[in-house]
Residue frames as qw, qx, qy, qz and C-alpha x, y, z in Angstrom:
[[0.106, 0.286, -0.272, -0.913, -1.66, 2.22, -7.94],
 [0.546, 0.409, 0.694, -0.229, -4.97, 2.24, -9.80],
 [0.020, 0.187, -0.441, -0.877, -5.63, 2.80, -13.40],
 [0.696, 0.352, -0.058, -0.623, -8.95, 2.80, -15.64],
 [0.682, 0.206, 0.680, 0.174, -9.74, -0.29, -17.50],
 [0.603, 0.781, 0.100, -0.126, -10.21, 2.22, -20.55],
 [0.235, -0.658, 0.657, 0.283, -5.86, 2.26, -20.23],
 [0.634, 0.033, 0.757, 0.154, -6.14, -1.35, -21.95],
 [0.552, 0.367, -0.448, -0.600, -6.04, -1.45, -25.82],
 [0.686, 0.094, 0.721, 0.020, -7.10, -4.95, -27.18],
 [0.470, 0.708, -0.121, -0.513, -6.74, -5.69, -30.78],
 [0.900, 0.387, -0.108, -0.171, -6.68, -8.32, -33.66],
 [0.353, -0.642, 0.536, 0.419, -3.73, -9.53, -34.14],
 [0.589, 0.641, -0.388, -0.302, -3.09, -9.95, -38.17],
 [0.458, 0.499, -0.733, -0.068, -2.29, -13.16, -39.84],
 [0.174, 0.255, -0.894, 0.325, -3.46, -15.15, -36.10],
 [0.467, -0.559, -0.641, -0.242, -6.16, -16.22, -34.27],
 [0.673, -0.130, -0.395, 0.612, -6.64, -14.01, -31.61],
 [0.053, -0.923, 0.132, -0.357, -5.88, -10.37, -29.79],
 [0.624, 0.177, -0.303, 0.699, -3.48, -8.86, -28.02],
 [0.228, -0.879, -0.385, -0.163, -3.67, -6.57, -25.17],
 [0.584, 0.303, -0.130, 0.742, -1.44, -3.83, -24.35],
 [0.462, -0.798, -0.146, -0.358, -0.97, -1.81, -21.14],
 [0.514, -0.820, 0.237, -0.088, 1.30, 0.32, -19.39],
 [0.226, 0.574, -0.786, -0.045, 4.79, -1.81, -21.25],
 [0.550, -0.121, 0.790, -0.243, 2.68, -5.06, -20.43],
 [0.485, 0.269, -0.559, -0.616, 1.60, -7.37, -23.63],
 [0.539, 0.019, 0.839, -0.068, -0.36, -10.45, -23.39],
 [0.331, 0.121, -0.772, -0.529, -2.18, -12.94, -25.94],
 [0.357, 0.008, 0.913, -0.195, -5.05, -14.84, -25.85],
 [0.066, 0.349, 0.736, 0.576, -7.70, -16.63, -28.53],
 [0.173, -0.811, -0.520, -0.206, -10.89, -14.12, -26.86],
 [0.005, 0.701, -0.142, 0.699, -11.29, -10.82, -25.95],
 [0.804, -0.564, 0.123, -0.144, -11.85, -12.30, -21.73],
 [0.878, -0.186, 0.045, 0.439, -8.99, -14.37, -21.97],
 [0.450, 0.427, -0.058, 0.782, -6.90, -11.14, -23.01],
 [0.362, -0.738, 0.070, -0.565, -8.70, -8.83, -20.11],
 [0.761, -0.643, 0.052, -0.058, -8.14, -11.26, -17.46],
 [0.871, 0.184, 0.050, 0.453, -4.55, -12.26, -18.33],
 [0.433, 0.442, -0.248, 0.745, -3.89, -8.69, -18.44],
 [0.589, -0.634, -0.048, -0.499, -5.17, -8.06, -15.29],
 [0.760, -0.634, 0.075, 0.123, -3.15, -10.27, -13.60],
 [0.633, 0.395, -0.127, 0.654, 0.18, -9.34, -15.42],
 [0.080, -0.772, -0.050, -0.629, -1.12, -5.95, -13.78],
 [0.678, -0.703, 0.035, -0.211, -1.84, -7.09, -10.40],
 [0.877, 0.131, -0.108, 0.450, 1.67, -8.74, -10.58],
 [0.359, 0.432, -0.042, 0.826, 3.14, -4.66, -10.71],
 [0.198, -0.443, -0.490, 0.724, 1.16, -3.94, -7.72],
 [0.331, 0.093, -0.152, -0.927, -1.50, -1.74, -10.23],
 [0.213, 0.289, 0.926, -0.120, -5.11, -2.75, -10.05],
 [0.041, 0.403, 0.620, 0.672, -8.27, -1.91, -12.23],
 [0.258, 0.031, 0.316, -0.912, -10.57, 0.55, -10.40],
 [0.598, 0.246, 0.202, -0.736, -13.78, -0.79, -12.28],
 [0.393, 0.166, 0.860, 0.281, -14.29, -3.85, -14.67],
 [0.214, 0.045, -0.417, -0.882, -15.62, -2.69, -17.59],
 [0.656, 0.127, 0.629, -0.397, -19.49, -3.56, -18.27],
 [0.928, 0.277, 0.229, -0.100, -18.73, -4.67, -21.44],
 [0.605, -0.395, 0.448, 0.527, -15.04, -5.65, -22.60],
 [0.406, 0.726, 0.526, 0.173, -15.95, -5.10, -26.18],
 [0.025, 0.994, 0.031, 0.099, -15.31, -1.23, -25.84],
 [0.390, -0.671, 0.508, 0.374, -11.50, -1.55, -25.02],
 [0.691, 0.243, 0.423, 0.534, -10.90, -3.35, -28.42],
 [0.005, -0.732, 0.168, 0.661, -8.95, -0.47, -30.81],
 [0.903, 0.354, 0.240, 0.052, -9.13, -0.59, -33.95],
 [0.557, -0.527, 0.546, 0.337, -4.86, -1.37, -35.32]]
């Protein structure tokens, strides 16, 4: 299955260093906004769903929470 990369939220996480990225009942963590895209990404690829496109700039999936 494919999905959009726009499916990802990313966002702060309050009180931590950090984000959080959230997609499809998957959650990672990581201290940059890359280390949360690629992390989820392979949670994803894990469920047999892959990203159609890589964003060109990761930036634009953060939400603001």
């Amino acid at each position: 299955m494919k999905i959009s990369a726009a499916k990802i939220k990313i966002f702060k996480i309050k009180n931590r260093r950090g984000y959080a990225g959230l997609c499809l009942n998957h959650l990672t963590e990581g201290k940059t906004l890359y280390q949360v895209y690629d992390r989820m990404v392979k949670a994803l690829r894990r469920s047999k769903i892959t990203i159609k496109k890589t964003p060109a700039d990761i930036r634009k999936l953060v939400a603001s929470v």
